[in-house]
PAVEXNU-981845 format. One record per residue: residue in three letters; y, x, z of N, C-alpha, C in turn. Coordinates in pm, 1 decimal. Atoms other than C-alpha are relative to their C-alpha. Layout:
% residues N
<rec><residuo>Ala</residuo><n_Y>Y</n_Y><n_X>X</n_X><n_Z>Z</n_Z><ca_Y>Y</ca_Y><ca_X>X</ca_X><ca_Z>Z</ca_Z><c_Y>Y</c_Y><c_X>X</c_X><c_Z>Z</c_Z></rec>
...
% end
This chain:
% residues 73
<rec><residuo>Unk</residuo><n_Y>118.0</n_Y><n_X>-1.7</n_X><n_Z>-82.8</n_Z><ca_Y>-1138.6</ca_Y><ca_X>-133.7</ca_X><ca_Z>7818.0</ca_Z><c_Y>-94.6</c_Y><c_X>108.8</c_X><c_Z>-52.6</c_Z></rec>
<rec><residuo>Unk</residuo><n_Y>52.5</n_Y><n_X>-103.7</n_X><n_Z>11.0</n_Z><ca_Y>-1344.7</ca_Y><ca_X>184.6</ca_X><ca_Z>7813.2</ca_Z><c_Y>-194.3</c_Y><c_X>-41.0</c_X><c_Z>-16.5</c_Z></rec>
<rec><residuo>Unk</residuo><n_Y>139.0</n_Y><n_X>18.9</n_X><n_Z>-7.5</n_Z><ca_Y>-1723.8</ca_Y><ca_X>207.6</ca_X><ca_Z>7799.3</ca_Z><c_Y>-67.9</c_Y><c_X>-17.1</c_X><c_Z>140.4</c_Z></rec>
<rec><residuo>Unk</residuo><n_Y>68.2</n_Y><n_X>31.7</n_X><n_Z>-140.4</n_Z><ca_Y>-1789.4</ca_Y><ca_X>202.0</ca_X><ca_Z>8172.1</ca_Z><c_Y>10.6</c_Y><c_X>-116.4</c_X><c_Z>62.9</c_Z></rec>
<rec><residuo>Unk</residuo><n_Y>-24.4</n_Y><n_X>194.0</n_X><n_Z>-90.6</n_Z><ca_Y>-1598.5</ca_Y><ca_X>-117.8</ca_X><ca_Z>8234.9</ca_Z><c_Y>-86.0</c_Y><c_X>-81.7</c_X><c_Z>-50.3</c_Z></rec>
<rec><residuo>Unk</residuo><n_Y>50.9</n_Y><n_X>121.4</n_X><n_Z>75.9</n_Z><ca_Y>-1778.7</ca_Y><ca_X>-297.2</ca_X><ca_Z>7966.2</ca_Z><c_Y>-147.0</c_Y><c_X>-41.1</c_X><c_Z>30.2</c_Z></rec>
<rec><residuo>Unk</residuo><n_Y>132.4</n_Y><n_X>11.6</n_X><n_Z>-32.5</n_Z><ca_Y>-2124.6</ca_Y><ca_X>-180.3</ca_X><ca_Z>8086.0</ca_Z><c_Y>5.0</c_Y><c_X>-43.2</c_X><c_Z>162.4</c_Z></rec>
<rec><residuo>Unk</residuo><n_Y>-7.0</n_Y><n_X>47.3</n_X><n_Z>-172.9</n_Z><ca_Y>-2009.4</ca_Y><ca_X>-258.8</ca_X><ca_Z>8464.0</ca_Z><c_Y>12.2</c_Y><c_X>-139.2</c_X><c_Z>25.4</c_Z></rec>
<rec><residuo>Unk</residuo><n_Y>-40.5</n_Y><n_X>166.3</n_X><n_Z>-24.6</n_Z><ca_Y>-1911.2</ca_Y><ca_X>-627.9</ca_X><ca_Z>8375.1</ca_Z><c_Y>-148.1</c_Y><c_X>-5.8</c_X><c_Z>-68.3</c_Z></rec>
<rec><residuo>Unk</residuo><n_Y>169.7</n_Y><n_X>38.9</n_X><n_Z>30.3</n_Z><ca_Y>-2282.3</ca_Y><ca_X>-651.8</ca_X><ca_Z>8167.4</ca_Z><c_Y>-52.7</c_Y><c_X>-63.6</c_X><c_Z>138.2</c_Z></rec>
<rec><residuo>Unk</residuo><n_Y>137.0</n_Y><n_X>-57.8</n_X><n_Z>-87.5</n_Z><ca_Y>-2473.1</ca_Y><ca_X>-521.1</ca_X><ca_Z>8446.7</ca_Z><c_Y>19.9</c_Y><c_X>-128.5</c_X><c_Z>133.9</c_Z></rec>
<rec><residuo>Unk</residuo><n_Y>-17.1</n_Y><n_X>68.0</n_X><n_Z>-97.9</n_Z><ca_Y>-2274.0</ca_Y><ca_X>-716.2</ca_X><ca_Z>8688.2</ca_Z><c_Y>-41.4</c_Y><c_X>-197.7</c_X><c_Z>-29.0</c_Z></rec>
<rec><residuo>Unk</residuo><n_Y>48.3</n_Y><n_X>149.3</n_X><n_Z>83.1</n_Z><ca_Y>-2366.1</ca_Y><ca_X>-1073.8</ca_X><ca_Z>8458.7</ca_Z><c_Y>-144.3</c_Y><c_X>21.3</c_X><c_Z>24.6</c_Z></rec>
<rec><residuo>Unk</residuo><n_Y>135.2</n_Y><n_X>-27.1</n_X><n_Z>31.4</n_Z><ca_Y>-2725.9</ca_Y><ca_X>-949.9</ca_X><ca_Z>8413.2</ca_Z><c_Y>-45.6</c_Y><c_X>-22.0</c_X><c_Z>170.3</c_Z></rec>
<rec><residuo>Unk</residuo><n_Y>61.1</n_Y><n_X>21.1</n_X><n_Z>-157.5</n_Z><ca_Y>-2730.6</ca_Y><ca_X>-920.0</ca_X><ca_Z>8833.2</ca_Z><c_Y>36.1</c_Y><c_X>-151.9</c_X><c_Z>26.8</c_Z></rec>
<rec><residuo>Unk</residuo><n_Y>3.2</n_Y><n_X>143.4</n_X><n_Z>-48.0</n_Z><ca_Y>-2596.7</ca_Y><ca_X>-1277.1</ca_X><ca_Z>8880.4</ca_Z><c_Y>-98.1</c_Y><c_X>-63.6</c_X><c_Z>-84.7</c_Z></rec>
<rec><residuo>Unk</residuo><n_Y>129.3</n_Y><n_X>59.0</n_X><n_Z>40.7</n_Z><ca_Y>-2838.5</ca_Y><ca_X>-1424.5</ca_X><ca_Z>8638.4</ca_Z><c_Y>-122.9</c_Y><c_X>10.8</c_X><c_Z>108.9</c_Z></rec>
<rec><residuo>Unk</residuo><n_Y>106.7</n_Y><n_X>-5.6</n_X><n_Z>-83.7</n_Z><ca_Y>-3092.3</ca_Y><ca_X>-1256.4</ca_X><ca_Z>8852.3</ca_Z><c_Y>-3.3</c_Y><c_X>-47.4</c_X><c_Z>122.8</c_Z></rec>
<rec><residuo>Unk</residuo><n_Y>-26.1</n_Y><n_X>40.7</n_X><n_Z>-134.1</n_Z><ca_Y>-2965.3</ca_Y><ca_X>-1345.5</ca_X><ca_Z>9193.1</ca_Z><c_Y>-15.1</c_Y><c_X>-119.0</c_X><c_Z>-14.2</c_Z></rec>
<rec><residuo>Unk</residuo><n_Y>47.6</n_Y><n_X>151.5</n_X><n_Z>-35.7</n_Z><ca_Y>-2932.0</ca_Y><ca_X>-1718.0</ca_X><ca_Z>9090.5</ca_Z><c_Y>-118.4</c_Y><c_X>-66.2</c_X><c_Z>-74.2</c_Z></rec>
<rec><residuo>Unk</residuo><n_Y>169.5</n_Y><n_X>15.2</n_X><n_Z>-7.8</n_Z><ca_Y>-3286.1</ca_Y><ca_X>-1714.9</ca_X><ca_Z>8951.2</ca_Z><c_Y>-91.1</c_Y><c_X>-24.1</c_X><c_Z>51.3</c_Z></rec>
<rec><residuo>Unk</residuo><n_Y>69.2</n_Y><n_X>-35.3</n_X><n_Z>-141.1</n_Z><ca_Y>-3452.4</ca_Y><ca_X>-1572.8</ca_X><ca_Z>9275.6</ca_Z><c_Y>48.1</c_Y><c_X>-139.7</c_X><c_Z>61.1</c_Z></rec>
<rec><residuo>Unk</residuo><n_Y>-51.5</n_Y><n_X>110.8</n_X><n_Z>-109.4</n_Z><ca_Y>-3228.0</ca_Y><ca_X>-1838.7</ca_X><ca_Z>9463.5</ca_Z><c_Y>-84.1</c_Y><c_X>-128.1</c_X><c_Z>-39.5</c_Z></rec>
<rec><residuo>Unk</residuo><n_Y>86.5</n_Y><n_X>86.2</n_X><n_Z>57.9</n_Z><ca_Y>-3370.9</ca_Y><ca_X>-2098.6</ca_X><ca_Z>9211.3</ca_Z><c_Y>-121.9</c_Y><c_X>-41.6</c_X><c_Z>29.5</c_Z></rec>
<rec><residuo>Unk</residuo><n_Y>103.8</n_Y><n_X>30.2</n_X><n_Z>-26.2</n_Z><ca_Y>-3699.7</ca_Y><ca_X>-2026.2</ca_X><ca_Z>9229.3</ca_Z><c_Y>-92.7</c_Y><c_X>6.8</c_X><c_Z>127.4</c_Z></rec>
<rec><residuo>Unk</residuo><n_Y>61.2</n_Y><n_X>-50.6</n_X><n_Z>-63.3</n_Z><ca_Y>-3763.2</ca_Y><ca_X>-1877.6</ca_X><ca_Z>9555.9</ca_Z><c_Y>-51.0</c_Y><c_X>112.2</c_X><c_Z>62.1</c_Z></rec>
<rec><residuo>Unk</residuo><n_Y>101.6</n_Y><n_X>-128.2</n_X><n_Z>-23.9</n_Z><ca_Y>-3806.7</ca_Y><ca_X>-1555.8</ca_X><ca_Z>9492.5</ca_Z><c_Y>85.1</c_Y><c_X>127.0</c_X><c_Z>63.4</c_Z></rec>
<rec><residuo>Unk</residuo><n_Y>-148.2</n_Y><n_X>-74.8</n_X><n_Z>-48.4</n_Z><ca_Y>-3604.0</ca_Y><ca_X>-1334.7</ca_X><ca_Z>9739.8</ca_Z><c_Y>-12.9</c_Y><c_X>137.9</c_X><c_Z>-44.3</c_Z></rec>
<rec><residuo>Unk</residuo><n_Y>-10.6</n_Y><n_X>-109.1</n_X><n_Z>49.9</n_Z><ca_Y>-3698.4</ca_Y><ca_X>-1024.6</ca_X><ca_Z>9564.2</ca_Z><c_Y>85.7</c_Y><c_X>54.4</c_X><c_Z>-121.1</c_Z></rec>
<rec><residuo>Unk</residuo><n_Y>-58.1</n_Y><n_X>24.2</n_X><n_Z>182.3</n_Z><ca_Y>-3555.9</ca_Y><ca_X>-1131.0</ca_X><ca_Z>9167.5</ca_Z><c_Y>179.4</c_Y><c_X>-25.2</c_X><c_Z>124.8</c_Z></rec>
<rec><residuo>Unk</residuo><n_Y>-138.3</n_Y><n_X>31.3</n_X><n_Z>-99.5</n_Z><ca_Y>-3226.8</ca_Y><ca_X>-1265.1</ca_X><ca_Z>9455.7</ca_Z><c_Y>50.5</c_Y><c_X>188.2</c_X><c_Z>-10.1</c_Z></rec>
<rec><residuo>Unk</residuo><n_Y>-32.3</n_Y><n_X>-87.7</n_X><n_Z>-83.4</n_Z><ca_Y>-3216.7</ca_Y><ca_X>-933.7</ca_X><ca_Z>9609.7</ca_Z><c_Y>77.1</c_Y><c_X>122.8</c_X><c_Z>-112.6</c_Z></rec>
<rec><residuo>Unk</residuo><n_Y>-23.3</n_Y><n_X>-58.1</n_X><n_Z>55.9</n_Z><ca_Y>-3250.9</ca_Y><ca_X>-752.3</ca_X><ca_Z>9317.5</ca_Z><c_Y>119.9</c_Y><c_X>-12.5</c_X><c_Z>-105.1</c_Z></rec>
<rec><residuo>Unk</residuo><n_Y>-138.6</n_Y><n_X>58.2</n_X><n_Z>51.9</n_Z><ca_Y>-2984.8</ca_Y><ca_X>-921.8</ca_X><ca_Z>9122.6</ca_Z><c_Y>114.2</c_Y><c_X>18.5</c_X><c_Z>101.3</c_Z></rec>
<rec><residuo>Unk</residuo><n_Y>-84.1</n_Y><n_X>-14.5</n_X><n_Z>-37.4</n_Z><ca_Y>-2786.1</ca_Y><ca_X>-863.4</ca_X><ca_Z>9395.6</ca_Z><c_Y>67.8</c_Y><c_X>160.9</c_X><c_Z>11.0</c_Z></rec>
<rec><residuo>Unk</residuo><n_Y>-36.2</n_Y><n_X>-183.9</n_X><n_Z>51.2</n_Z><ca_Y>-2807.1</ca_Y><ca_X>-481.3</ca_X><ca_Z>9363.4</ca_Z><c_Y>77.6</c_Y><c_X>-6.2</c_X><c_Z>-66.8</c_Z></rec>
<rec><residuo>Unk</residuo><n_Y>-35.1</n_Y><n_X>19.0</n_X><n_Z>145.9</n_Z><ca_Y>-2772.8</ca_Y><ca_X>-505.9</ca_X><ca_Z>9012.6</ca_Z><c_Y>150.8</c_Y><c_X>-41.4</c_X><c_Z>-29.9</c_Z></rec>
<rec><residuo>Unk</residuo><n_Y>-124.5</n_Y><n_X>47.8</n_X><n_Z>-17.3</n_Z><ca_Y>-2465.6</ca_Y><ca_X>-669.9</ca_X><ca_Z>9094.9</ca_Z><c_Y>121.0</c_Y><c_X>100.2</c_X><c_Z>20.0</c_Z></rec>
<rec><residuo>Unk</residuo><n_Y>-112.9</n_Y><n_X>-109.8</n_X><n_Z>-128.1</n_Z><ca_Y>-2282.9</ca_Y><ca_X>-390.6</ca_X><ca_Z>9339.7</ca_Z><c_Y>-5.0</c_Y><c_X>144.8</c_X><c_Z>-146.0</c_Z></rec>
<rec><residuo>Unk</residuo><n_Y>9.0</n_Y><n_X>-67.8</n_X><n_Z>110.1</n_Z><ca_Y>-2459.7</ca_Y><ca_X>-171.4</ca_X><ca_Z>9049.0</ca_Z><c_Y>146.6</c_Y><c_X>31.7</c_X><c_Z>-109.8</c_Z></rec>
<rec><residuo>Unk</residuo><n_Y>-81.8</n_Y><n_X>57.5</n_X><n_Z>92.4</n_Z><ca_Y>-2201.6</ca_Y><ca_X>-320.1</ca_X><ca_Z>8813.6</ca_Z><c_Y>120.6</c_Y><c_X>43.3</c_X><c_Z>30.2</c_Z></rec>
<rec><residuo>Unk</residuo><n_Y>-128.9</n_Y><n_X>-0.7</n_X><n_Z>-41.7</n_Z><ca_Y>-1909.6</ca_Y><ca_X>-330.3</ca_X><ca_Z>9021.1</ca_Z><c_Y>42.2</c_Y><c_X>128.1</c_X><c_Z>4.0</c_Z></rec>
<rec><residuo>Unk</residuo><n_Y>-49.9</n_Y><n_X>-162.7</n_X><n_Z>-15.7</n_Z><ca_Y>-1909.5</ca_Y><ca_X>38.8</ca_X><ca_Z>9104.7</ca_Z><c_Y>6.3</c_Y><c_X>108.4</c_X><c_Z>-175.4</c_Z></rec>
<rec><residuo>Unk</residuo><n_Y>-22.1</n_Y><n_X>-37.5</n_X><n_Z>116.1</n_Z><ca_Y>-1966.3</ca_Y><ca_X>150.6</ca_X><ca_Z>8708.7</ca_Z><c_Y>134.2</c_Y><c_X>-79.7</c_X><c_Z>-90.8</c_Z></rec>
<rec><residuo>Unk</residuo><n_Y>-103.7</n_Y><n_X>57.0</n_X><n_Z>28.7</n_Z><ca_Y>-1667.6</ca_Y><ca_X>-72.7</ca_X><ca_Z>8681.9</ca_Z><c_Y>107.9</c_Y><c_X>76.3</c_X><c_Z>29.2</c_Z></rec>
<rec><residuo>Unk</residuo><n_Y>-51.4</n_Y><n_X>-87.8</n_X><n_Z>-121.9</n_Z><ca_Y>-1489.9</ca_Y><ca_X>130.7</ca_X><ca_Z>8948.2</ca_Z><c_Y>55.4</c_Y><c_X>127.9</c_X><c_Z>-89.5</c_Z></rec>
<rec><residuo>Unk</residuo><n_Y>-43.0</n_Y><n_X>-124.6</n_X><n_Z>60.4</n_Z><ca_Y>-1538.4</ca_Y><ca_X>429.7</ca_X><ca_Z>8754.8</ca_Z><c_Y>35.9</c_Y><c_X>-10.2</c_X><c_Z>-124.9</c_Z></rec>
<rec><residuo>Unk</residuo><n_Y>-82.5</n_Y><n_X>28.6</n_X><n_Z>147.7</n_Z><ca_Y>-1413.8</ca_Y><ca_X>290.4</ca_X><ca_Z>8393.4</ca_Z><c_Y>125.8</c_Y><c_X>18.0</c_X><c_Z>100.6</c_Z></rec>
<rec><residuo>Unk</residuo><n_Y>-159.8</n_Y><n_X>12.5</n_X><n_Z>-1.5</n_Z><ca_Y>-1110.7</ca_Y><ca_X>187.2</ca_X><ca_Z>8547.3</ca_Z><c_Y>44.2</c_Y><c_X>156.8</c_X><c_Z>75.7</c_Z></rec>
<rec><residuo>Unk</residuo><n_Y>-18.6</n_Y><n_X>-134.9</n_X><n_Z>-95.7</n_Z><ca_Y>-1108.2</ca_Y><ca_X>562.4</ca_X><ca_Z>8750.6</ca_Z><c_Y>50.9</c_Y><c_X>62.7</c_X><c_Z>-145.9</c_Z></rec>
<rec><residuo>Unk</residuo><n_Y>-7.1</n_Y><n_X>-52.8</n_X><n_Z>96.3</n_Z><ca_Y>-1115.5</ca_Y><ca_X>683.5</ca_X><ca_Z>8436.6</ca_Z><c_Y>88.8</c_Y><c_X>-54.2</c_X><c_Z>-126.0</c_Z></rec>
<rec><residuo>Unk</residuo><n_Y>-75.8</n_Y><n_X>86.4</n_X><n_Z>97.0</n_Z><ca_Y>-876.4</ca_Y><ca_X>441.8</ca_X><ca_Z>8212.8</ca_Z><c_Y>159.3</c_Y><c_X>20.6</c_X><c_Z>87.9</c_Z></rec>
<rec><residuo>Unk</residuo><n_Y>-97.7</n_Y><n_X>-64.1</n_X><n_Z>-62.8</n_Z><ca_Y>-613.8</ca_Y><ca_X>552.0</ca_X><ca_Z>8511.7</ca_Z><c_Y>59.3</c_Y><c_X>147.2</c_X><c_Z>-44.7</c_Z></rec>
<rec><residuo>Unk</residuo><n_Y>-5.4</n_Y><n_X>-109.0</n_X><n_Z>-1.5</n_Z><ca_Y>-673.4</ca_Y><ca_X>896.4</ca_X><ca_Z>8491.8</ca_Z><c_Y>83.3</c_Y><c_X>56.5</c_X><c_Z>-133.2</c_Z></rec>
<rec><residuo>Unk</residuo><n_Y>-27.6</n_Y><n_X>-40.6</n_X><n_Z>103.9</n_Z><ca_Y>-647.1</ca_Y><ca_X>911.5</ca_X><ca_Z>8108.8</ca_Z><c_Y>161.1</c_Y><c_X>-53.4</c_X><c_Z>-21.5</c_Z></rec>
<rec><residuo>Unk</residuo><n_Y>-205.7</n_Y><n_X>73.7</n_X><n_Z>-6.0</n_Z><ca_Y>-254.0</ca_Y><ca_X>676.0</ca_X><ca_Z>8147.8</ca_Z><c_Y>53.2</c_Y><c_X>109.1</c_X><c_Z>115.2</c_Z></rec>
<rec><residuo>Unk</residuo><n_Y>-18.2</n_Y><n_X>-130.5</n_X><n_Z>-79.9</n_Z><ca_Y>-180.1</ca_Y><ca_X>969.2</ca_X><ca_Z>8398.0</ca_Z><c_Y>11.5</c_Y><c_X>90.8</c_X><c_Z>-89.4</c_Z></rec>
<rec><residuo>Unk</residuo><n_Y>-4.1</n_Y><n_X>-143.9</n_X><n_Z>61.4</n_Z><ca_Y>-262.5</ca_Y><ca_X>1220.1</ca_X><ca_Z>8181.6</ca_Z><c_Y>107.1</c_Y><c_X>-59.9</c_X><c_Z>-89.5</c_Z></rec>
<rec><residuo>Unk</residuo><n_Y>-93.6</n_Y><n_X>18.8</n_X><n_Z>105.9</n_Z><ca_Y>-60.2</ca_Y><ca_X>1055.3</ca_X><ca_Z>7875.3</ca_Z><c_Y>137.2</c_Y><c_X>8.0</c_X><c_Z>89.1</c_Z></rec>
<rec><residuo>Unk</residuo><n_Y>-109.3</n_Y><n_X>36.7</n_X><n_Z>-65.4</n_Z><ca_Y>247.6</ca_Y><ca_X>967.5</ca_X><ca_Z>8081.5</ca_Z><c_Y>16.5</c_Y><c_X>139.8</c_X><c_Z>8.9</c_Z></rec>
<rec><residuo>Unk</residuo><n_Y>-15.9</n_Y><n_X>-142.2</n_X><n_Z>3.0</n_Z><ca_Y>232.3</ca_Y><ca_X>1379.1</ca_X><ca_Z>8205.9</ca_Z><c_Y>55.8</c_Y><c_X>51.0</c_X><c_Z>-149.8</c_Z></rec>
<rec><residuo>Unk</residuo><n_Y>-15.7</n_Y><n_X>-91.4</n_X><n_Z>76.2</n_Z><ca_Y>236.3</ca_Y><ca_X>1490.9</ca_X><ca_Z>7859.1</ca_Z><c_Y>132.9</c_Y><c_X>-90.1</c_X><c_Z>-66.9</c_Z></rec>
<rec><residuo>Unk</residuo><n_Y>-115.9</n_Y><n_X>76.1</n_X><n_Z>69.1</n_Z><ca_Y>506.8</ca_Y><ca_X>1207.3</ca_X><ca_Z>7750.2</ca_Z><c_Y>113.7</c_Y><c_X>95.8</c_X><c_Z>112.6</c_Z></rec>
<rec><residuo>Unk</residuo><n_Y>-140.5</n_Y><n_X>-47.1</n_X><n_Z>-54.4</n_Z><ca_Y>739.2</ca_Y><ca_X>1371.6</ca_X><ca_Z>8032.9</ca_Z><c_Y>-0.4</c_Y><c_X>128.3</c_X><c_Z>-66.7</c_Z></rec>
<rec><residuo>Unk</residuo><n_Y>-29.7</n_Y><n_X>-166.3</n_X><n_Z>56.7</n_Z><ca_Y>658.5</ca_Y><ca_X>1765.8</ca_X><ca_Z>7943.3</ca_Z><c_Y>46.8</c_Y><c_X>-1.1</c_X><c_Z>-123.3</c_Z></rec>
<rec><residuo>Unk</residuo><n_Y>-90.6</n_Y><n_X>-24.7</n_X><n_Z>134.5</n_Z><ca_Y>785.8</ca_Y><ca_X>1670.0</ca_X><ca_Z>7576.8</ca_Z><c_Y>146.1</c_Y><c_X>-70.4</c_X><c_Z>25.1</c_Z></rec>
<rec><residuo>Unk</residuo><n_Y>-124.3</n_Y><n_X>86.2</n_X><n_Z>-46.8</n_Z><ca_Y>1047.0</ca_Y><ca_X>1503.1</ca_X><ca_Z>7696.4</ca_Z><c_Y>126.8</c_Y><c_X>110.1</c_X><c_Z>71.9</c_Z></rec>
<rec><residuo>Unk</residuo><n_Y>-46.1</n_Y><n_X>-102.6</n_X><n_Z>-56.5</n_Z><ca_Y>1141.8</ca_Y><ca_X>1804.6</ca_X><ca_Z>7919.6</ca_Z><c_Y>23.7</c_Y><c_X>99.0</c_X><c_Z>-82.8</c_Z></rec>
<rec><residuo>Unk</residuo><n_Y>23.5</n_Y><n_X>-114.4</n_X><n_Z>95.2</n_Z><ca_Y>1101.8</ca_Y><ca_X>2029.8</ca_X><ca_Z>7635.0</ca_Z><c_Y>88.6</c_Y><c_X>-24.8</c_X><c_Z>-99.7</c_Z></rec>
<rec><residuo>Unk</residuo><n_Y>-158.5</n_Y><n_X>35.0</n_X><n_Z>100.3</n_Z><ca_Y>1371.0</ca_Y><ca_X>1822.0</ca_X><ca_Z>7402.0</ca_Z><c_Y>104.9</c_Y><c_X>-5.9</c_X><c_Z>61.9</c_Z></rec>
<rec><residuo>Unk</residuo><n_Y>-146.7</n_Y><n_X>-45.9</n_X><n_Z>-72.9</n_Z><ca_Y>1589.7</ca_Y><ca_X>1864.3</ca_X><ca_Z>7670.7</ca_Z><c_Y>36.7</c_Y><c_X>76.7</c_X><c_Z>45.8</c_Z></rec>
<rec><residuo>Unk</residuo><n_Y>22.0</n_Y><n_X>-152.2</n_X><n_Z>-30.5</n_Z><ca_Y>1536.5</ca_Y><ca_X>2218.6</ca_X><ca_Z>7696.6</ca_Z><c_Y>-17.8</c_Y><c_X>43.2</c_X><c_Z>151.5</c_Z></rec>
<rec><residuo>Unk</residuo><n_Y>17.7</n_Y><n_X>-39.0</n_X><n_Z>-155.8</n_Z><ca_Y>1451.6</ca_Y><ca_X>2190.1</ca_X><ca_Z>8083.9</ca_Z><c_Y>-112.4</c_Y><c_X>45.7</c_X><c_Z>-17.9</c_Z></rec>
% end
């Protein structure tokens, strides 16, 4: 797990706290905003895992080109 997922699952805890706060108390702004906070989350999640792909992509590439290269292709 990379640094973007870990801050995307936070952010996304930190928005449900807030959402069922607002709901709690009433307050559809602390709701609303927790619910951002939420989508916030999910999408800095988005881009860890964009990026935790990218980097098993890249390894896998360089596992075949040596691979190709001990078999003199």
């Amino acid at each position: 797990m990379n640094k973007d997922q870990v801050k995307g699952e936070v952010k996304q805890v930190q928005g449900k706290v807030k959402e069922v706060t607002g709901k709690a108390v009433g307050n559809k702004g602390l709701e609303i905003e927790g619910k951002i906070e939420k989508g916030i989350g999910k999408v800095q999640g988005h881009i860890g895992d964009a990026k935790e792909d990218a980097k098993k992509a890249e390894r896998e590439r360089a596992e075949r080109e040596r691979a190709a290269i001990k078999s003199g292709h």
